[in-house]
C-alpha positions in Angstrom: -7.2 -31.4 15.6 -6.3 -29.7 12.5 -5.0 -33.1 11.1 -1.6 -33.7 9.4 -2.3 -32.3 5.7 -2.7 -29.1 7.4 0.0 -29.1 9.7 1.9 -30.3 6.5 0.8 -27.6 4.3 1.0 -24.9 6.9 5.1 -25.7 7.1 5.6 -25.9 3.7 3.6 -22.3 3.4 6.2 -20.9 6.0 9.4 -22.4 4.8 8.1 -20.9 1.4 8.1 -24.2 -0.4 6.4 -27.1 -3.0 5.8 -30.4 -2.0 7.7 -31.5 -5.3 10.9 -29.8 -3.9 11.1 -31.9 -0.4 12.4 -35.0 0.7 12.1 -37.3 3.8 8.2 -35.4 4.6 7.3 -37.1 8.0 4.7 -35.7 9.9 3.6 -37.1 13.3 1.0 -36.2 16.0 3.1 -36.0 19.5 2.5 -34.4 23.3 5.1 -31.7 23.8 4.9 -30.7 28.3 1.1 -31.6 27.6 0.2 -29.7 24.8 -0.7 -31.7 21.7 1.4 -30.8 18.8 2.3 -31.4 14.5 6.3 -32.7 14.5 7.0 -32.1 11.1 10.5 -32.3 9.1 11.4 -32.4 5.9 14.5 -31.9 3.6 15.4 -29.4 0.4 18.6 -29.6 -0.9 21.3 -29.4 2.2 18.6 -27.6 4.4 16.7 -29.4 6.9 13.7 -28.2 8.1 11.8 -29.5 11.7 8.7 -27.5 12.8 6.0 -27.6 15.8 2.0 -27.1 15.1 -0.2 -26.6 17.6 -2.7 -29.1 17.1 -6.0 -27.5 17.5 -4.5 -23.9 16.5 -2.1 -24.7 13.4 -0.1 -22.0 15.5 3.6 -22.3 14.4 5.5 -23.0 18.1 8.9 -24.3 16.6 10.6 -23.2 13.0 13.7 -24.3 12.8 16.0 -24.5 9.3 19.6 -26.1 9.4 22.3 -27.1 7.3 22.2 -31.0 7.0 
């Protein structure tokens, strides 16, 4: 697997963003209809962001960005 600092940075790269700018970072290693996957969310400002990594790839599967 690509491992979580990867999946971590690769969502931050997308979303265009710092670490020093986000809150709540969590970053876990789940099985999404058998494929092993990166859940990772965090929080800038009112915008909540929740993304899926493929975890061999670092393919982005799921970028989502809503108002908290």
């Amino acid at each position: 697997y690509i491992g979580e600092e990867a999946a971590w940075e690769e969502a931050l790269n997308h979303a265009g963003l710092k670490e020093t700018e986000v809150t709540r970072k969590k970053v876990k290693l789940d099985e999404d209809d058998g494929v092993m996957v990166y859940e990772v969310e965090f929080v800038m400002g009112q915008m909540e962001y929740d993304y899926e990594i493929h975890a061999v790839s670092g393919e982005i599967l799921k970028a989502e960005a809503d108002k908290d």
